[in-house]
Residue, then its C-alpha position, 0 to 999 in steps of 0.5 A: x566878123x566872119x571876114x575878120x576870122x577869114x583873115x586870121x586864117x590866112x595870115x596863120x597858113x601864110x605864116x606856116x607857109x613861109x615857115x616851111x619855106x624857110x626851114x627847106x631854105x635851111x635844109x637846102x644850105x645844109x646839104x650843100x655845106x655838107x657837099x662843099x666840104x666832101x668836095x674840098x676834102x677830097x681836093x685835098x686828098x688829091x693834092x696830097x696824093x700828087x705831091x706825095x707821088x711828086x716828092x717820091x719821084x724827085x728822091x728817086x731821081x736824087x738817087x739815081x744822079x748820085x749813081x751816075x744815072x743819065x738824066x734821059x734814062x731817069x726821065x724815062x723812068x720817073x716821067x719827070x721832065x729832064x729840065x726838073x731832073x737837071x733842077x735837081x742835080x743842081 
């Protein structure tokens, strides 16, 4: 009899072992959900920044071809290359 009561107990802190086991799991997997997503929005905020600053870049250099601007100079001026400028004299 006192065996069976002894296994009883055991199974129950089994149990809520495993409970607990599995509710730091969940814990676990939210927390990196929640760093996943910070991750991913801030790569898009970056991305967004670099194409912004790039599109800025390329409608200054529109600019400065139609003033007669030399593609060397709106090199130098803008950081894009003379190949992307002459892309876009084109």
């Amino acid at each position: 009899m006192q065996e069976n009561e002894n296994i009883k107990v055991a199974t129950k802190e089994l149990e809520e072992i495993s409970e607990d086991e599995i509710n730091q799991r969940i814990a676990e997997l939210r927390e990196k959900a929640r760093r996943d997503e910070a991750a991913q929005r801030m790569t898009g905020e970056r991305i967004g920044r670099e194409n912004g600053i790039k599109q800025a870049k390329m409608e200054v250099t529109k600019k400065l071809l139609d003033f007669g601007m030399p593609t060397n100079q709106i090199s130098e001026i803008t950081g894009l290359s003379v190949e992307e400028i002459e892309t876009l004299s084109n």
